[in-house]
N, C-alpha and C positions, 0 to 999 in steps of 0.2 A: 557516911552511909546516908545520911538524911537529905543532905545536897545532891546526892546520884537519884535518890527518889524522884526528890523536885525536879532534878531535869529531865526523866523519864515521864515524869506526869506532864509539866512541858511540850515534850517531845508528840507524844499521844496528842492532846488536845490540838497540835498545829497541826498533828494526823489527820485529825478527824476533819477540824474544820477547813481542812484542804480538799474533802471530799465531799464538803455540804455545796456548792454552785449550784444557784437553784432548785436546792433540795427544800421543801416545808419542814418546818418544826416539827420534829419526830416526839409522841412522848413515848416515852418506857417505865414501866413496872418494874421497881425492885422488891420482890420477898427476901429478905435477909434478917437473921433474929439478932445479928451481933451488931450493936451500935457503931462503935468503932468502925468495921467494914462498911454498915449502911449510909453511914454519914461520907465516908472516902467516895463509895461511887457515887453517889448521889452529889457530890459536889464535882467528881471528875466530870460526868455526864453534862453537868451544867455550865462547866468552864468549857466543852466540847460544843456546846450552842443545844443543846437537846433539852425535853424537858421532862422529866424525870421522875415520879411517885415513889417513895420508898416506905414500905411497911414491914415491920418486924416480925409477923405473925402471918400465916396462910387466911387464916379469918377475916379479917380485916383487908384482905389481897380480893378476896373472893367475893365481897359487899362492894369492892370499887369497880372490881369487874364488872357486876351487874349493870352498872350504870356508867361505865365510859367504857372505850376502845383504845385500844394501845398497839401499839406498833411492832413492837417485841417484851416479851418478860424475863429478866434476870431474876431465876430462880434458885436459892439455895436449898440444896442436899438437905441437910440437917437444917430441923427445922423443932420448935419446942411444940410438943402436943400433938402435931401430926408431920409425919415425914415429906421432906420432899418430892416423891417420886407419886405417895397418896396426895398429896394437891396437885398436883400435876394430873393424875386421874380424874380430879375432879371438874377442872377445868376442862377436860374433854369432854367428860360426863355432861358438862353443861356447855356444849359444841362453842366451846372457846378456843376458834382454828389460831390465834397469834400465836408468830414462830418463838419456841422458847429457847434459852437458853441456861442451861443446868450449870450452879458452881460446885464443883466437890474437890473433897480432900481424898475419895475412894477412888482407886488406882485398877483394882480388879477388872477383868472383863464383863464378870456375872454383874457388878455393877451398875457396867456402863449399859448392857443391853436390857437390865432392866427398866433405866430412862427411857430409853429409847423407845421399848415395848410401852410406855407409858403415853408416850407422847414426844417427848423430848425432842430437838432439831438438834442439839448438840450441845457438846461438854465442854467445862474451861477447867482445866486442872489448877487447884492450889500448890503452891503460891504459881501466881503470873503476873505477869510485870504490867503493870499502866496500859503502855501503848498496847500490848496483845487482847487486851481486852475491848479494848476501844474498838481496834482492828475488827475483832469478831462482832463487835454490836454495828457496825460501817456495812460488813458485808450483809447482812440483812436488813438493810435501812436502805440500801444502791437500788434504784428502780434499776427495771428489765431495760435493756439495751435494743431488745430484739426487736427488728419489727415481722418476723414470721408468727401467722397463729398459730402455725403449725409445724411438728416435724413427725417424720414417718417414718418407719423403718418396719419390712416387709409387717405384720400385722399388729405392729404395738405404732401406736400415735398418740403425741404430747401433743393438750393443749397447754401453748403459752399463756393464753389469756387465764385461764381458771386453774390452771396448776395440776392439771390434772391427767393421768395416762388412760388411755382405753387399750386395751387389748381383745381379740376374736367380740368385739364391741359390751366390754363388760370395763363399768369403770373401775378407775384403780385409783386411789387418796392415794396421795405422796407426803410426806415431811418434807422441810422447804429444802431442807440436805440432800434427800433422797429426788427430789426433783431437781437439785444443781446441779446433780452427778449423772441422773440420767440424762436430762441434754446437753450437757456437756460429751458424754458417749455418744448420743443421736447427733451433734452436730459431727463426729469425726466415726460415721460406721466404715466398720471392713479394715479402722487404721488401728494398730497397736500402741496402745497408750501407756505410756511407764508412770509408774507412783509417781514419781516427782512430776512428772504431768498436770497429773488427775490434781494432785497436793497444791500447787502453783494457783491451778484455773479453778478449782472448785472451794479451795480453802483459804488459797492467800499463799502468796511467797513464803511468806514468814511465820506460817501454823507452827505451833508448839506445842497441837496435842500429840495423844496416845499414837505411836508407829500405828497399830494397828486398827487404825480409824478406819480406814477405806475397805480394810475386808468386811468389820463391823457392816458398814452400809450399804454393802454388797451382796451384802448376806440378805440382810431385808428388802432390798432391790428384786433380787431373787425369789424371795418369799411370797411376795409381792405379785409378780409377772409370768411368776410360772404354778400358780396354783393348780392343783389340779393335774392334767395332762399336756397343758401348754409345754411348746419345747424351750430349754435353752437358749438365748440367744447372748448374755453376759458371759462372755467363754474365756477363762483364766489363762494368759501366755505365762507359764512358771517360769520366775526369776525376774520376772518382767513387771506386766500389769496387766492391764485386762484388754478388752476387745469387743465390738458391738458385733455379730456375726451371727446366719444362720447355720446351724448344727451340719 
């Protein structure tokens, strides 16, 4: 068992720094209160070429904040003295936009949409293997590809540059989730896109979270765009996936 570790830890690390070409030194923030786990990532991260802060405590995450910039935070759930999902509020509170990423052992929906309602860009379910973790810290470390500023779709428009959607010209904040998946939709309007689509281009071939991640995101996509009396235009094909479309 311990030689299958090594070679997934391994395997992960040639992952990652197979996607660094030209990439800068990324650092990231670990809150994790378990030594054991914090020391694991904190050395996979470093053997990956990245460079890495690991703090046991929300407090002490929160004093570094103040005075550095980070790239992405790997955030644990369970946390000692204040929860995960409460520092995570906090960090918004104090317009701290880096994309987070939540670890938990909690399986439920109510959950997971409580991160999310927090702040959260997305969940890694315990236990996950080396490489799937790396994976998910890769995909928010990959600069934009795109050279459009923009994309439109009859009255909602992404900007690329600021990450951001307008709609009837009211802005709309996205999570960095909730922005992959709607341009991912805006780049392919009026085409029907199947989960394993959406799963592939927005998550990774090889995601190994929650089946129902994408309705999750969907849902506050929605929330989001159609506040108010704005109409529909995320419109469900049942059995399928979804569709960028007017009503």
């Amino acid at each position: 068992m311990k030689r299958r570790c090594l070679r997934d830890v391994q395997t992960a690390v040639d992952y990652a720094k197979s996607l660094q070409t030209g990439f800068c030194v990324m650092n990231i923030l670990i809150v994790e209160d378990d030594t054991e786990n914090g020391r694991y990532l904190e050395r996979g991260l470093q053997e990956a070429g990245w460079q890495p802060v690991w703090h046991n405590n929300p407090q002490a995450a929160m004093l570094t904040l103040s005075g550095r910039v980070f790239d992405v935070i790997v955030l644990d759930r369970m946390l000692p003295g204040m929860d995960g999902v409460d520092a995570l509020r906090l960090m918004r509170g104090a317009n701290i936009t880096t994309p987070v990423l939540m670890l938990t052992a909690r399986t439920s929906i109510a959950d997971r949409v409580e991160g999310l309602e927090a702040g959260a860009d997305d969940y890694l379910l315990n236990p996950y293997r080396p490489d799937t973790f790396l994976r998910f810290i890769s995909v928010y470390l990959r600069p934009s590809e795109s050279s459009k500023p923009h994309l439109r779709f009859a009255d909602l428009t992404l900007d690329l540059g600021q990450r951001l959607a307008v709609r009837e010209q009211q802005p709309i904040s996205l999570t960095m989730k909730e922005f992959e998946l709607l341009k991912y939709l805006m780049e392919h309007p009026g085409e029907v896109l199947s989960r394993e689509q959406i799963l592939e281009n927005v998550w990774g071939y090889n995601f190994m979270g929650e089946s129902n991640v994408i309705e999750v995101y969907v849902r506050y996509l929605r929330l989001k765009l159609e506040d108010g009396d704005r109409k529909r235009i995320i419109q469900t094909v049942r059995g399928i996936g979804y569709v960028l479309r007017e009503p």
